[in-house]
N, C-alpha and C positions, 0 to 999 in steps of 0.2 A: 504494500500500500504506500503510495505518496502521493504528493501535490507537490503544485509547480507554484515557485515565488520567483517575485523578480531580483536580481542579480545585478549590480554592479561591475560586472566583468562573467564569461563565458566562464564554467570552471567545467572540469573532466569531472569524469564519474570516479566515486570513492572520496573527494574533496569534501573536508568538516566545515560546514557555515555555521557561520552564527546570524543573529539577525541587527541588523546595524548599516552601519556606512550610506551609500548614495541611494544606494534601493532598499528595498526588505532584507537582503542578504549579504554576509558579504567574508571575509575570511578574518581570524583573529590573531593575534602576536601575545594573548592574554592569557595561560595556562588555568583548564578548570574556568573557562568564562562562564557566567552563569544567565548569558543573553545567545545560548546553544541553537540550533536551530536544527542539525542533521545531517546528515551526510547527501551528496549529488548520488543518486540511484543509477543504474547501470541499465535494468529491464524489468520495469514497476511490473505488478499484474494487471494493478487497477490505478488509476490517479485521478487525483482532481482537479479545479480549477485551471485546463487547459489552455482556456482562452487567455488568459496571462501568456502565451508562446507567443500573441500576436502584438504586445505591447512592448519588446523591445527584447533585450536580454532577461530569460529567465531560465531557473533551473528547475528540474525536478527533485526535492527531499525526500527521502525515504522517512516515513511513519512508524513504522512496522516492517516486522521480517530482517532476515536477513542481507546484510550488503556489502561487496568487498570494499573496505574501508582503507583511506592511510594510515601510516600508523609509523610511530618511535618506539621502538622495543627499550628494553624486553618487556615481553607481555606473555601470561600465561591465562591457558584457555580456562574460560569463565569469571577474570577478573573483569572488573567494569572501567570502562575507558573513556577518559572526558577528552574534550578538544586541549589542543597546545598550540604552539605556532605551526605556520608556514600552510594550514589547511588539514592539516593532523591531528590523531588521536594518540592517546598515552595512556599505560596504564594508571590509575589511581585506587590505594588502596582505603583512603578514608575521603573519598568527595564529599563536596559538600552538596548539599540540596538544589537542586538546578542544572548541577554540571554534566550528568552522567548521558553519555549515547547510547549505552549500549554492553553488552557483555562480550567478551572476545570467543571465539566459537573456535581459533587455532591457538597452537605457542606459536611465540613469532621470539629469536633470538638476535638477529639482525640491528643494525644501526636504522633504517627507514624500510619501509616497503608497503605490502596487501596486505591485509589478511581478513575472512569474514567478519563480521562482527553482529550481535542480533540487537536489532534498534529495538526501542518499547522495554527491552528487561532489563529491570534496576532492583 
């Protein structure tokens, strides 16, 4: 499940928004922002608010389910992961209320990369 907002710049799929900057969406340099917004989806099932496609730049956020996310390791499967910079997620073991995307569905050892992440569970 997602909806589409507008965007201040085109971003790839897996990219963490938060909601802010020149449109509804936009990317944060804030670790743990608590103005989150979602990650860009890859291949929604369902979405809403399409007609936003026809007003300039906008993205698809994933709601719900499943979606390959960016991410700053290390990260172990089932910890819950807020936004950080550059349009990425990171592990956080004590968030605060607001900040969380999601729970990580892979380990990821790596300095940056993918990895699934399930939006909605905190």
């Amino acid at each position: 499940l997602a909806e589409w907002y507008t965007s201040d710049a085109g971003y790839e799929p897996g990219t963490v928004l938060v909601f802010g900057g020149n449109a509804e969406t936009t990317v944060t340099n804030i670790f743990g922002d608590t103005r989150v917004a979602g990650v860009v989806s890859t291949d929604p099932a369902y979405t809403m608010n399409a007609h936003l496609q026809e007003q300039g730049t906008a993205v698809c956020i994933a709601l719900q389910g499943r979606v390959p996310t960016k991410v700053k390791g290390p990260i172990k499967r089932g910890e819950m992961v807020v936004a950080t910079s550059d349009g990425m997620a990171r592990a956080e073991s004590q968030p605060k209320v607001g900040t969380v995307l999601g729970k990580a569905l892979q380990d990821f050892d790596g300095t940056e990369g993918i990895i699934e992440v399930v939006i909605g569970r905190t």
